[in-house]
C-alpha positions as CSV (number, residue, x, y, z in Angstrom):
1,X,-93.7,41.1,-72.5
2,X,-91.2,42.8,-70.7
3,X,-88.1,41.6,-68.6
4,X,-87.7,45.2,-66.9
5,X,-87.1,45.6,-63.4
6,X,-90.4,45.0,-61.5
7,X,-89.6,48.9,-60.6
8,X,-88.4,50.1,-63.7
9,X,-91.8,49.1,-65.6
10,X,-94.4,51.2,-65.7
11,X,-92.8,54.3,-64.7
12,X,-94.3,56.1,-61.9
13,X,-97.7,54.4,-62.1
14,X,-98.1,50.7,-61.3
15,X,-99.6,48.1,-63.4
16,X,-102.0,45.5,-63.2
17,X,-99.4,42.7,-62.4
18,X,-97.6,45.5,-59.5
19,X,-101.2,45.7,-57.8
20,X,-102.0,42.2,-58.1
21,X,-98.3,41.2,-56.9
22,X,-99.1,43.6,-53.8
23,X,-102.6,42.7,-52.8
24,X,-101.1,38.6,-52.7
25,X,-97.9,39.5,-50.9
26,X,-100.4,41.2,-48.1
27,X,-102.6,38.3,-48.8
28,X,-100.4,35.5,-48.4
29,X,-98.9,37.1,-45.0
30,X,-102.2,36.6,-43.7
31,X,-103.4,34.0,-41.2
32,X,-105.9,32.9,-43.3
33,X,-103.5,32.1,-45.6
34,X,-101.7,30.3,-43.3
35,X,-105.0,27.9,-42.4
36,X,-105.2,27.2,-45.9
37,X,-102.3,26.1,-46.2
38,X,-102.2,23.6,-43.3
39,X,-105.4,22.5,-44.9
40,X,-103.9,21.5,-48.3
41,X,-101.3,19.8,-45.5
42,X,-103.5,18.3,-44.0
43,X,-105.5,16.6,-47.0
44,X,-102.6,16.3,-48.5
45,X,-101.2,13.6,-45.4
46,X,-105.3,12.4,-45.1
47,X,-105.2,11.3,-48.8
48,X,-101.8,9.4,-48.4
49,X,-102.8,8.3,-44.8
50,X,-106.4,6.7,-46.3
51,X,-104.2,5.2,-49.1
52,X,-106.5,6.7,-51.7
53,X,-105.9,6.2,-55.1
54,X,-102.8,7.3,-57.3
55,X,-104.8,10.1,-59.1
56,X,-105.8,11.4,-55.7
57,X,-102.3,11.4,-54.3
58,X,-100.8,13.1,-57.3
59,X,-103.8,15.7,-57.5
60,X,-102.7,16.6,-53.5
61,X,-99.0,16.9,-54.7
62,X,-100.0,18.6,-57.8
63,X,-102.0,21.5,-55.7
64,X,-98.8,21.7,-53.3
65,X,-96.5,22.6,-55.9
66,X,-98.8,25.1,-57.5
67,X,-99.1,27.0,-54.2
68,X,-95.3,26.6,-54.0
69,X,-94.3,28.2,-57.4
70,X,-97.1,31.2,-57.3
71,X,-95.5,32.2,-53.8
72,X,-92.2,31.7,-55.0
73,X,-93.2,34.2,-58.2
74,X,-94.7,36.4,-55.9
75,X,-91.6,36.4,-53.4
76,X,-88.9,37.0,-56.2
77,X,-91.6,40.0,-57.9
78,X,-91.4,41.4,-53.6
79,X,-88.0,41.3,-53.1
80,X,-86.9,42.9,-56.0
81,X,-89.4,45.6,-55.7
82,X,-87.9,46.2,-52.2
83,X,-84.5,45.6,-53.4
84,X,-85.1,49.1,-55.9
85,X,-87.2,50.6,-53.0
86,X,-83.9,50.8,-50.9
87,X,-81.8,51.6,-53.6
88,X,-83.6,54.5,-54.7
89,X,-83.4,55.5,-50.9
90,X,-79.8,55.2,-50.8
91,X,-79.4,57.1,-53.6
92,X,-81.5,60.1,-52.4
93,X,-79.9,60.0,-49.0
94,X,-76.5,59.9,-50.7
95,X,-77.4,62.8,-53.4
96,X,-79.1,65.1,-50.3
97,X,-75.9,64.5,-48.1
98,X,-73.3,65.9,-51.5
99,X,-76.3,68.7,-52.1
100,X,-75.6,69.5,-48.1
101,X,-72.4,69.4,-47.8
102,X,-71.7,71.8,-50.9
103,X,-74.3,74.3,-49.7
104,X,-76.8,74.4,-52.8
105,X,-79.9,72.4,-51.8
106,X,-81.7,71.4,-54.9
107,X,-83.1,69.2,-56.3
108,X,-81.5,66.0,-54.2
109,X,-83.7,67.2,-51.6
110,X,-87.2,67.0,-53.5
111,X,-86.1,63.3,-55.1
112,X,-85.2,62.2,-50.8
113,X,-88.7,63.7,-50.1
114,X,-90.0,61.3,-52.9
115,X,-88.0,58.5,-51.9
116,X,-89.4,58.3,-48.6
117,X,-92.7,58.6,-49.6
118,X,-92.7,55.8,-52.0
119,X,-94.7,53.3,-50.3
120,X,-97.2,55.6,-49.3
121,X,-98.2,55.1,-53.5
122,X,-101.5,53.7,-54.5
């Protein structure tokens, strides 16, 4: 296990965990997403409304905190993927900007060209 930078791992390429991350943060922005969750809600108030049994009531609470910490995984994994995202941007802009004012373009140039393609990777 590694306690990297969700960025930093992997180098380049993205692992499993990257992909995964990605297809629930597009996933869970969805509406459908959304229903589900004012389903669980909803059963959630219908099982304490009915007055259902104890197991019942802690199953519904149970299944709202799951949901709760997997979205909370997957918003820290986000945000600190976009966190290096616009870091590495700044950088690049920052690098291009010193190559251009000194005259020499070089190699800031090609890592800015990078750098604004990143989220075009696969």
């Amino acid at each position: 296990m590694t306690f990297a930078h969700p960025a930093d791992r992997g180098g380049d390429r993205r692992r499993g965990f990257e992909r995964f991350s990605e297809a629930a943060s597009k996933f869970t922005s969805s509406p459908v997403f959304f229903l589900l969750c004012l389903a669980l809600v909803a059963w959630m108030v219908t099982v304490h409304v009915a007055g259902l049994s104890t197991e019942w009531q802690v199953l519904a609470g149970d299944c709202m905190t799951a949901v709760t910490l997997i979205l909370l995984a997957l918003l820290k994994n986000s945000e600190l993927r976009a966190e290096r995202a616009i870091q590495r941007k700044l950088d690049a802009i920052a690098a291009a900007l010193l190559e251009a004012q000194e005259g020499e373009p070089g190699k800031a140039h090609e890592d800015l060209r990078a750098a604004i393609r990143m989220e075009e990777e696969t």
